[in-house]
C-alpha positions as CSV (number, residue, x, y, z in Angstrom):
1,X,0.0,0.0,0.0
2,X,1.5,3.1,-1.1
3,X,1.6,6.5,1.1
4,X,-0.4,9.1,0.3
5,X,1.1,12.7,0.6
6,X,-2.2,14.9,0.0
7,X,-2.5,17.4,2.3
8,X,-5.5,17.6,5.3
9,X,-7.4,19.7,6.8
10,X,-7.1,17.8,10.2
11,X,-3.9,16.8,11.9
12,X,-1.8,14.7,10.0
13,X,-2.0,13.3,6.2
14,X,-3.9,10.2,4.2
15,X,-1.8,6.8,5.1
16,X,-2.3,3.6,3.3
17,X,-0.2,1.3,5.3
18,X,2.5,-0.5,3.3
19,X,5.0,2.2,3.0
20,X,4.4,4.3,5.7
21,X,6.9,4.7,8.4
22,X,6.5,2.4,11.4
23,X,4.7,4.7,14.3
24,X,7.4,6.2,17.2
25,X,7.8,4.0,20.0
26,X,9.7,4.1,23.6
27,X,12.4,2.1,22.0
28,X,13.3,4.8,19.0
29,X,13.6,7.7,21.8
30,X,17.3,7.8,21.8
31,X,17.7,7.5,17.7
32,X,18.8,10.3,15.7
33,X,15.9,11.2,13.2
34,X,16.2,10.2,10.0
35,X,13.4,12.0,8.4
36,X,11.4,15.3,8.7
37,X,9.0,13.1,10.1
38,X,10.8,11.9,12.7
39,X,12.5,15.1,13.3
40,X,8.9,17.2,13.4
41,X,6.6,14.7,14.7
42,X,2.9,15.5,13.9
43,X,1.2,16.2,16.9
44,X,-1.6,14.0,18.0
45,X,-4.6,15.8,19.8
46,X,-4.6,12.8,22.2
47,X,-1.6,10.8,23.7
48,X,-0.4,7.6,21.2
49,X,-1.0,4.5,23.3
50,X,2.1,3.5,21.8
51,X,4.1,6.1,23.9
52,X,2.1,5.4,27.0
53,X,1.8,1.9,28.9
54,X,-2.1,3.4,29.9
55,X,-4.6,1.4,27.1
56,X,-6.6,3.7,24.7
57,X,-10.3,3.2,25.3
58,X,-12.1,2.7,22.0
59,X,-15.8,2.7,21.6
60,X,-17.5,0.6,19.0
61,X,-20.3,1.4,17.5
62,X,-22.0,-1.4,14.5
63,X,-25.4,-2.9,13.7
64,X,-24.2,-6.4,13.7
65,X,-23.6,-8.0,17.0
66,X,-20.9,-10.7,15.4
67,X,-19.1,-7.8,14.0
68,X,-19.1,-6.2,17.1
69,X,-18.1,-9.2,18.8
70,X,-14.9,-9.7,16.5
71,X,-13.7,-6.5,16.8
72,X,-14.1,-6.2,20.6
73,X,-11.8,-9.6,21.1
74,X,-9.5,-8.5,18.7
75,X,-8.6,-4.8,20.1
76,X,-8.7,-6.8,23.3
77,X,-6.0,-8.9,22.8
78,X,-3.9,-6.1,21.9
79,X,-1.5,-4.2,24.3
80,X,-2.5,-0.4,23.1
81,X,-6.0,-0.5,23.2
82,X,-9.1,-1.5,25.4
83,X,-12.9,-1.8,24.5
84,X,-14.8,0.6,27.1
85,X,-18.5,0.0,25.3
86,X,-20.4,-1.6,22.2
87,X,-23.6,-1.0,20.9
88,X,-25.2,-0.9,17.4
89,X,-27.6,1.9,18.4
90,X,-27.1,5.6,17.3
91,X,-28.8,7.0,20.6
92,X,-27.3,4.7,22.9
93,X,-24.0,5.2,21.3
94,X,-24.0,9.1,21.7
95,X,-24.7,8.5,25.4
96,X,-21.9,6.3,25.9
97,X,-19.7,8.5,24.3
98,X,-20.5,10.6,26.9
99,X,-20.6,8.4,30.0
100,X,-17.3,6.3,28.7
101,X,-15.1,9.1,26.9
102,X,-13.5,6.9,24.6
103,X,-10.1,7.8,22.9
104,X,-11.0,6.4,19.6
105,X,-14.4,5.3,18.0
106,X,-14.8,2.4,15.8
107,X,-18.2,2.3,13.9
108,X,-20.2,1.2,10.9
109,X,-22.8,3.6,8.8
110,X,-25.3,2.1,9.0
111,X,-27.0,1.6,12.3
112,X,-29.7,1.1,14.6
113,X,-32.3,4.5,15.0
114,X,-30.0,6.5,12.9
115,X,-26.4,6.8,10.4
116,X,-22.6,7.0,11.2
117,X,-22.2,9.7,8.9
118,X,-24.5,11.7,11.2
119,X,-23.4,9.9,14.3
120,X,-19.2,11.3,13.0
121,X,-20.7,15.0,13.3
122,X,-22.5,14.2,16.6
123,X,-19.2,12.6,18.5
124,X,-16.9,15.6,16.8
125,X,-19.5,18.0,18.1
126,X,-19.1,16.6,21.4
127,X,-15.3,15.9,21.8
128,X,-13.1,16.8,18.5
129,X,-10.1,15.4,19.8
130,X,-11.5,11.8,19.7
131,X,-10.1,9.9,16.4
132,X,-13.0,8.1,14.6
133,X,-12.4,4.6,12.6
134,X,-15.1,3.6,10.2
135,X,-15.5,0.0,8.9
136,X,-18.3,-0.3,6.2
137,X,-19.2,-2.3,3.7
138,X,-20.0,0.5,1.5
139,X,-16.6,1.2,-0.2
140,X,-18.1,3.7,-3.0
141,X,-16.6,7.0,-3.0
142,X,-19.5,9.1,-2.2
143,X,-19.8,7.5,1.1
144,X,-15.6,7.3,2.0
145,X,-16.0,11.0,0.4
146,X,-18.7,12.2,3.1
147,X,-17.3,10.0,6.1
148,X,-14.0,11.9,6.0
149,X,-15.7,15.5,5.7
150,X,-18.1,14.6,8.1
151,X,-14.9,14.1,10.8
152,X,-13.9,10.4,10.3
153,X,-9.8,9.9,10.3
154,X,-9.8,6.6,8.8
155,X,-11.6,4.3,6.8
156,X,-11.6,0.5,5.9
157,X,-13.9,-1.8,4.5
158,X,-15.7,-4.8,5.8
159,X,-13.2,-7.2,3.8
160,X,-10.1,-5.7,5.0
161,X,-8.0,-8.2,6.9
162,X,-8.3,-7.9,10.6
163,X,-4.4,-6.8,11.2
164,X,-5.7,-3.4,9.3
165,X,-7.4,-2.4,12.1
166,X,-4.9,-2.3,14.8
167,X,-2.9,-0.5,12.1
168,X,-5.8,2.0,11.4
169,X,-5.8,2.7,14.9
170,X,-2.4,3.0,15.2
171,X,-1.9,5.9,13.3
172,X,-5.2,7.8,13.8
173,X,-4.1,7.6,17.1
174,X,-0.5,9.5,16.1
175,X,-2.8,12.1,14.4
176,X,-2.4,10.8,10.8
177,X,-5.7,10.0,8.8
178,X,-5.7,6.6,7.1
179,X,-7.2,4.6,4.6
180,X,-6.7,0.9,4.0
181,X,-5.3,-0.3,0.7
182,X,-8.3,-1.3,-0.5
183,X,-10.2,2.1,-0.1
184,X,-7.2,3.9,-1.5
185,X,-7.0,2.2,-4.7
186,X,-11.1,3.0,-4.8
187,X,-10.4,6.8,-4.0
188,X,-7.6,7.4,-6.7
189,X,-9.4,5.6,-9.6
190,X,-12.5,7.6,-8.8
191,X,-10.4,11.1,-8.6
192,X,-8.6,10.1,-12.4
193,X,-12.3,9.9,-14.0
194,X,-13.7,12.7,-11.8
195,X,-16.2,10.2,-10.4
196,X,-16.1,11.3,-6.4
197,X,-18.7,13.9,-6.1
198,X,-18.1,16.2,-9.3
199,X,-20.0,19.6,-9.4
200,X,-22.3,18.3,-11.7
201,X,-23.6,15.0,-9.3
202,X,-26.8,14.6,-9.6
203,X,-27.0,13.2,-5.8
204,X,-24.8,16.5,-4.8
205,X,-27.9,18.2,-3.6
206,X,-28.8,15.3,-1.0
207,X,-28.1,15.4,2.9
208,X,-26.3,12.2,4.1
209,X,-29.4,11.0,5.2
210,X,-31.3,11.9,2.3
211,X,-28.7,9.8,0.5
212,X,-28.8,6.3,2.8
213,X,-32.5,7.0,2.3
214,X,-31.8,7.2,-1.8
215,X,-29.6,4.0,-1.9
216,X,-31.4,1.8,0.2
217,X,-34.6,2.8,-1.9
218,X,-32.1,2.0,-5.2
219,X,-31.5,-1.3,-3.8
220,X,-35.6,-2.3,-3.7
221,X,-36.5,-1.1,-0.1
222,X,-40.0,0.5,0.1
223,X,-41.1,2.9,2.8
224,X,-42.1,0.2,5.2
225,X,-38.9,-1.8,4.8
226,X,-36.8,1.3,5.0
227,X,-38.8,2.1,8.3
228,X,-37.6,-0.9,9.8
229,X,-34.3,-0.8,8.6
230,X,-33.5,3.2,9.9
231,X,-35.5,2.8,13.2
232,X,-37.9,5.7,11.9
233,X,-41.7,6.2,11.3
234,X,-43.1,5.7,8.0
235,X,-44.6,8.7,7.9
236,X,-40.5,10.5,8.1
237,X,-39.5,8.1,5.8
238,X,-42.0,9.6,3.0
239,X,-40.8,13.1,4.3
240,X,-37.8,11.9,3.2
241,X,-38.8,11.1,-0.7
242,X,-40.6,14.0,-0.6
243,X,-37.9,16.1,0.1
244,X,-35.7,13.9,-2.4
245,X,-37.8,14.3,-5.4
246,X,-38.1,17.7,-5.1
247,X,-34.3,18.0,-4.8
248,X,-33.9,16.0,-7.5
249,X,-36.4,17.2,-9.6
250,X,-38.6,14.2,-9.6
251,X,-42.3,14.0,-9.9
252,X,-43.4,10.8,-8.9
253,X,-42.0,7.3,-6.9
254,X,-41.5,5.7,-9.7
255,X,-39.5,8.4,-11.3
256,X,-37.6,8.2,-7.3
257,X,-37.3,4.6,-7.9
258,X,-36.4,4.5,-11.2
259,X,-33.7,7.2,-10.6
260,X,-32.4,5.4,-7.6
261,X,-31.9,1.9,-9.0
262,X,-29.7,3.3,-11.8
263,X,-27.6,5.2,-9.6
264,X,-27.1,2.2,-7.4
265,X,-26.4,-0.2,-10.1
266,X,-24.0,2.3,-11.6
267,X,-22.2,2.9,-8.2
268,X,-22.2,-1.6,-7.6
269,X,-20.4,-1.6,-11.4
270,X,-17.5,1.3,-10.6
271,X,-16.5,-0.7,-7.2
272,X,-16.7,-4.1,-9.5
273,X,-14.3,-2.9,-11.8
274,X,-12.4,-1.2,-9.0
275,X,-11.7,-4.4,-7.3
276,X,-10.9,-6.8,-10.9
277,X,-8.3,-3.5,-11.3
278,X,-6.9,-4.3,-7.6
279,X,-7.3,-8.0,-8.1
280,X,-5.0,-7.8,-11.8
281,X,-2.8,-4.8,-9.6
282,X,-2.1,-7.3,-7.5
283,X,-1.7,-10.4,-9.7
284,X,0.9,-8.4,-12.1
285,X,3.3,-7.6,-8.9
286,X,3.0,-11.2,-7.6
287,X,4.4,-12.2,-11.2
C-alpha cells in the first residue's frame, strides 16, 4: 500500500499502510531522526498508546452483534487498546460516548435508529479530539467522500483483513488520517475519472441521510422496509422522498425509484471494476 502525501485539513496526512513509516515508540527515543518526520513529529490531539503503557479506550459502534463481537476480542488482545463499550444503536452510542469518553471510536454507517455519517458529526461535536475509525461495507466513493468531511480519520472496508485495524488505529491515534489499501486504490481511480462527487452529481444536492435514504430505496426497499431498517416512522421516511424528489427534480415514486436503481447499479459496477483493477494490480506484482 502506497503513502499518500495529499495534504488535510485535520492533523496529520492520508496513510495507506505498506509504505508508511512504522509509528514512534519508547524504543526509537534515543535515535537520531532520519526523516522530517521523525524530526517534526505531527502532533496527536490525544496521547499515542504506543508512547504510553495506559490502554486507549475505543468505543464501537456497528449494527451487527458478530461484527461487534470480533472487533471487541481482537482490540482486546492487543497491548495499546481497550474496548470501554459496544452497541449498534445511534442514541445509545451518543450516550456512551458521553458516559465512557472513549479515545477512539470504531463504527459502521449504517446503524440502529440512525447513520454514522451523522453519528461522526455528533461525537466531533461533542469531543473533536476523539479519532473516529469507520468500517463499512460500503466502499463507494461518495460515502468514503462524506465520512472523511463529516470528521472520520480513517476508513476501511468490511473485507479488510483484521491486522488493518490495529494499524488503522495506530496511526489515527498519532494524528495521521488513514485509509486501508483497499479504499485507497477505490479513492484514486474515482479522482482520475472525476467520479467522487463532481459539481455536476446529480446526488450533490442530498443530505447524508437523504442519500442512505436514496440507496437503500435504489436497492428495492420500500417505505415500510426502510422504516424498519432506519428505526424511523413511515410517515418521516415519506418526508424523506418527498424532500428527495423535489431536490432531484422528480415527480413521482416511480421516477424516485427508477432514478435510484440506476444510480445504485451504476455505483455496484464502478466498485466491481475497482476491485478486478486491484485484483490484476495485484496479480501483475506477484508475477
Amino acid at each position: 500500500m502506497g503513502k499518500n502525501h495529499t495534504n488535510s485539513q485535520r492533523s496529520g496526512g492520508l496513510r495507506s499502510a505498506a509504505h508508511a513509516p512504522e509509528p514512534f515508540g519508547l524504543s526509537d527515543a534515543g535515535k537520531e531522526p532520519g526523516t522530517a518526520e521523525e524530526a517534526f513529529p505531527i502532533e496527536s490531539p490525544i496521547q499515542s498508546p504506543i508512547a504510553s503503557a495506559i490502554k486507549s479506550k475505543v468505543l464501537i459502534v456497528h449494527h451487527a452483534p458478530l461484527v461487534r463481537s470480533g472487533l471487541a476480542g481482537l482490540i482486546d488482545a492487543s497491548d495499546r487498546f481497550t474496548v470501554c463499550a459496544q452497541t449498534g444503536d445511534a442514541p445509545r452510542a451518543r450516550e456512551m460516548f458521553v458516559e465512557y469518553q472513549p479515545h477512539l471510536v470504531l463504527l459502521g454507517l449504517t446503524l440502529h435508529r440512525g447513520n454514522g455519517i451523522e453519528l461522526i458529526k455528533d461525537f466531533e461535536r461533542l469531543n473533536n479530539t476523539v479519532r473516529t475509525l469507520v468500517l463499512s461495507a460500503r466502499e463507494d466513493p461518495l460515502s468514503i467522500q462524506r465520512a472523511f468531511r463529516a470528521g472520520a480519520h480513517g476508513y476501511l472496508g468490511i473485507e479488510d483483513d483484521g491486522s488493518e485495524v490495529l494499524k488503522a488505529l495506530d496511526w489515527i491515534s498519532a494524528g495521521y488520517l488513514y485509509a486501508s489499501t483497499a479504499v485507497t486504490q477505490r479513492l484514486l481511480e474515482s479522482l482520475a475519472s472525476n467520479e467522487i462527487e463532481p459539481a455536476r452529481s446529480e446526488v450533490k444536492p442530498l443530505s447524508d441521510r437523504e442519500l442512505q435514504v436514496f440507496s437503500l430505496i435504489g436497492r428495492g426497499f420500500g417505505a415500510s422496509r426502510l422504516a424498519s431498517e432506519l428505526h424511523l416512522s413511515v410517515k418521516t421516511i415519506e418526508t424523506y422522498q418527498a424532500h428527495i424528489k423535489e431536490k432531484l427534480g422528480l415527480r413521482s415514486a416511480a421516477e424516485l425509484s427508477d432514478k435510484a436503481a440506476r444510480w445504485t447499479l451504476q455505483s455496484m459496477r464502478r466498485n466491481r471494476q475497482l476491485k478486478k483493477l486491484q485484483t490484476a494490480g495485484a496479480r501483475a506484482v506477484s508475477i
